[in-house]
N, C-alpha and C positions, 0 to 999 in steps of 0.2 A: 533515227535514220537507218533504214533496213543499207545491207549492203549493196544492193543491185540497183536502189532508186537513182544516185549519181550514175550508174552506168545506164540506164534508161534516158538519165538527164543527157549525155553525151550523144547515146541514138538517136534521140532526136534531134538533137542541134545539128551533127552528120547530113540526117536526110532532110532538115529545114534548109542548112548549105547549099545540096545539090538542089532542092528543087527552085531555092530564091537566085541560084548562081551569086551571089552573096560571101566575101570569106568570114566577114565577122560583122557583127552588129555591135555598135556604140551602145544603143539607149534600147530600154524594151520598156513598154508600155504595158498596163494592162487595166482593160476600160471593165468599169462597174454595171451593173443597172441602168440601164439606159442611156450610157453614155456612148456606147457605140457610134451615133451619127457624128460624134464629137473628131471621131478618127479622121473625118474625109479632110480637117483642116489644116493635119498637120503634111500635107505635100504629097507629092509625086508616088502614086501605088506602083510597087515595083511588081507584087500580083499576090494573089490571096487565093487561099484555099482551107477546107474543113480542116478545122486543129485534130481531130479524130484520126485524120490520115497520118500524122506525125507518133511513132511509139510510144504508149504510154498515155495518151490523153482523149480522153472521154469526151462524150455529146453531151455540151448542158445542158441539164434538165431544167432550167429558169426560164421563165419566158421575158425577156429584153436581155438575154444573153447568146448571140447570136452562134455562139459556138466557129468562131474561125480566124484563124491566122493575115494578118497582112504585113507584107515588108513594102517601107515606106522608101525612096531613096533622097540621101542625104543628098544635101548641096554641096557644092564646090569646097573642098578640102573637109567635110563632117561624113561621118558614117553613117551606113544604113541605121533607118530605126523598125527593129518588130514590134507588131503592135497584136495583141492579145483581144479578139471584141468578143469579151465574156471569160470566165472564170469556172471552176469546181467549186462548189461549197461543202462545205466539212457536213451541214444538215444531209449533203445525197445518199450517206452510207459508205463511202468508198475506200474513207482512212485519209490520214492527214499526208501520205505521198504523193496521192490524188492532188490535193490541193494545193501544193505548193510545187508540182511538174512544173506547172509554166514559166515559176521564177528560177529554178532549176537546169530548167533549158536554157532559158535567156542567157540567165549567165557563163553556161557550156558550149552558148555561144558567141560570147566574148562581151556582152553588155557589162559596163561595169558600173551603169546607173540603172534604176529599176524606179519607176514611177508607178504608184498603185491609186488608182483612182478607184471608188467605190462610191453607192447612196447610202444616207444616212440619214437617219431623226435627228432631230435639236431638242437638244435638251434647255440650249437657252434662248430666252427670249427674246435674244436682238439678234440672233439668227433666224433670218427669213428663206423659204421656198424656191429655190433654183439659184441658190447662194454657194460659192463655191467657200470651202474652209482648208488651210492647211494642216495635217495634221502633226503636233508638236510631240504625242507619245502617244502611247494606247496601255488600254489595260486588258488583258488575255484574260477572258471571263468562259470562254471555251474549256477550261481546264484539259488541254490537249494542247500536243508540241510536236514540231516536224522533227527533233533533236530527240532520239534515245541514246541513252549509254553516258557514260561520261564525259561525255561531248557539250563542257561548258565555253558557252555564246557571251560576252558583255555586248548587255542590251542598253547600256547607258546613250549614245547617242542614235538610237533605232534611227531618227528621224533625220536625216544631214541637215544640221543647223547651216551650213554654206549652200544647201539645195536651197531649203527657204527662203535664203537674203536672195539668192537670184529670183525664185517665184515674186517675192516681192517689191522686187525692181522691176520685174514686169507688169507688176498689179502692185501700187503701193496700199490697195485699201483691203488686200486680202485679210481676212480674220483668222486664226489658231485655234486650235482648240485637242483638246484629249480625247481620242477614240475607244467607246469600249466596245471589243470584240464578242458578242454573245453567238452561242450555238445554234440557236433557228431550229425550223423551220418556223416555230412561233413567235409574233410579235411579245414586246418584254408588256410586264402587268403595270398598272400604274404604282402601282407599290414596288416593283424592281427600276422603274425610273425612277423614282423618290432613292433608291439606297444608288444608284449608281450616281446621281447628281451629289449624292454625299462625298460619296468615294471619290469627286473630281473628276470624272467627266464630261465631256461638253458634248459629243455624238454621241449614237450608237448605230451600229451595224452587225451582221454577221458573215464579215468577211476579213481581207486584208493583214489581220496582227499574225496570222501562220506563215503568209507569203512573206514579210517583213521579215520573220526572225528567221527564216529559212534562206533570204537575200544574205542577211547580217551573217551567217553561219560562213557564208562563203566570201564576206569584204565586200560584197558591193553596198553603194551606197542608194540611200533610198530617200524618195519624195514622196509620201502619201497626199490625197487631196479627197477631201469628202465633198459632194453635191449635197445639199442640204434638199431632202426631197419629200418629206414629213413633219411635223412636230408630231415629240413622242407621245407615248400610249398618257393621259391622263393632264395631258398639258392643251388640249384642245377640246373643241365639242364635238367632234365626230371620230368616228371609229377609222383604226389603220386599214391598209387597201395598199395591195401590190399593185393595183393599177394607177392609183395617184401616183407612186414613185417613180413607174415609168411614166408615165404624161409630163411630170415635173423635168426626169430627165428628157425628155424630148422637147420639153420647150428651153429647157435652156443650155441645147446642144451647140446652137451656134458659139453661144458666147464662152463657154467653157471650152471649146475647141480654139477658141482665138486664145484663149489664156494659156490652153497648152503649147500649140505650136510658138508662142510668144517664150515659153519657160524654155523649149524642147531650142530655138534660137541662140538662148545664150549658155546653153552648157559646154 
C-alpha cells in the first residue's frame, strides 16, 4: 500500500459525494464481464457518469467493461448503493493500486459491504454456462498483493460466510465454489487447469482476489459471485473467446440481476 493510494481513495469518494449529492453509500457493487446490463435491476439510478472523471481511476481497456460509475438510490430506510460497471485488471500495466481504487473508494465512502461480481471458466462439470457461483475462497495465483510493508491482513474468512447464507436464501440452489485468481491477459493452458483443479479450485478468472484482500485490509465484508461463462481451456472441444464470455454474460444478465437486487434486499 503506497502511502497516497488511501488518500486518492478519500478524493475520490469526496468528489463522488458531491457530484451523487449522496453522504454515504451502504453497499458498492462491482460488475465483471458482462455483467453490466445486470446493474439496471438493482433500482432507482440516482445518475452515472465516467469512473475516469473521479481521481485516480482509469478508462477500461476490456471490452464489456463499460468504464463508469452509477449511484443507485436506496429505498425507504436503506442507503444509497454505488455500483462500479467495469473494473482495472492487474493484466493493463498499471500496478495493483490501480486495481483495487474502486474498492478503496467504496469503502472511503462509507460502504461497509463490497460485492465483487466477475466471469469465469468452470473447472467442474456440473457447472454450466450463464450459472451463477458463490464464491467460498480464492487462491491468489497472480503472485502480487494490494498490501506492502508489514501490513498483515487475516484472510481466513475473505468470503462473509453470513453474506452467503443471505445469497442463499435468496437463491436456495446457488452453487460455491473456490476462485483462482490468475494474471492474464492469456487464457490458462490445459495443463495449468489440470494443476489448478488439483490445488482445489472450482473457477478461474483474472480478476476479483486483489479487490478482496484490499476490502478485507480495511473490515469490510465481502460477497464474491462468479457467472459461469466458459468451461476451461482443455475441458471442452473448442478454443476460449472473450466474445463467448461476453454473450454468456449478456444472456444471462437478466437473471443474475434478479439474483442481485434479491441479495442487495436483504442486507
Amino acid at each position: 500500500m503506497h502511502t497516497n493510494a488511501h488518500e486518492l481513495a478519500r478524493e475520490a469518494a469526496d468528489e463522488l459525494r458531491s457530484r451523487s449529492g449522496a453522504d454515504s453509500f451502504d453497499v458498492a457493487l462491482v460488475m465483471g464481464s458482462g455483467w453490466a446490463p445486470a446493474a439496471d435491476a438493482l433500482g432507482t439510478v440516482g445518475g452515472e457518469f465516467a469512473v475516469s472523471e473521479l481521481p485516480g481511476f482509469r478508462k477500461p481497456q476490456v471490452e464489456g467493461h463499460v468504464g463508469r460509475v452509477r449511484t443507485v438510490r436506496g429505498e425507504a430506510g436503506k442507503g444509497d448503493l454505488l455500483v462500479f460497471l467495469g473494473r482495472t485488471h492487474l493484466y493493463e500495466g498499471h500496478g495493483t493500486d490501480a486495481v483495487v481504487h474502486n474498492v478503496r473508494t467504496a469503502i472511503a465512502a462509507g460502504a461497509g459491504t463490497v460485492i465483487l461480481t466477475n466471469a469465469a471458466g468452470a473447472l467442474r462439470s456440473e457447472f454450466e454456462v450463464g450459472q451463477p457461483v458463490l464464491i467460498t475462497d480464492h487462491l491468489n495465483l497472480t503472485a502480487r498483493s494490494p498490501l506492502t510493508g508489514a501490513n498483515f491482513v487475516d484472510l481466513t474468512d475473505t468470503y462473509s460466510a453470513s453474506l452467503r447464507a443471505l445469497a442463499r436464501d435468496a437463491a436456495p440452489s446457488l452453487a460455491e465454489g473456490v476462485y483462482a485468481a490468475m494474471p492474464g491477459p492469456h487464457f490458462e493452458t490445459p495443463a495449468e487447469i489440470r494443476m489448478l483443479r488439483a490445488m482445489g479450485a472450482d473457477l478461474v478468472g483474472m480478476s476479483t482476489a486483489l479487490e478482496a484482500i484490499a476490502a478485507r485490509e480495511q473490515e469490510a465484508s465481502v460477497l464474491g459471485i462468479s457467472l459461469v461463462t466458459n468451461v476451461a481451456a482443455g475441458l471442452a472441444d473448442r478454443p476460449l473467446d472473450h466474445e463467448e464470455v461476453l454473450e454468456a454474460g449478456r444472456e444471462a444478465a437478466t437473471d443474475v440481476g434478479r439474483l442481485l437486487a434479491a441479495i442487495v434486499e436483504r442486507l
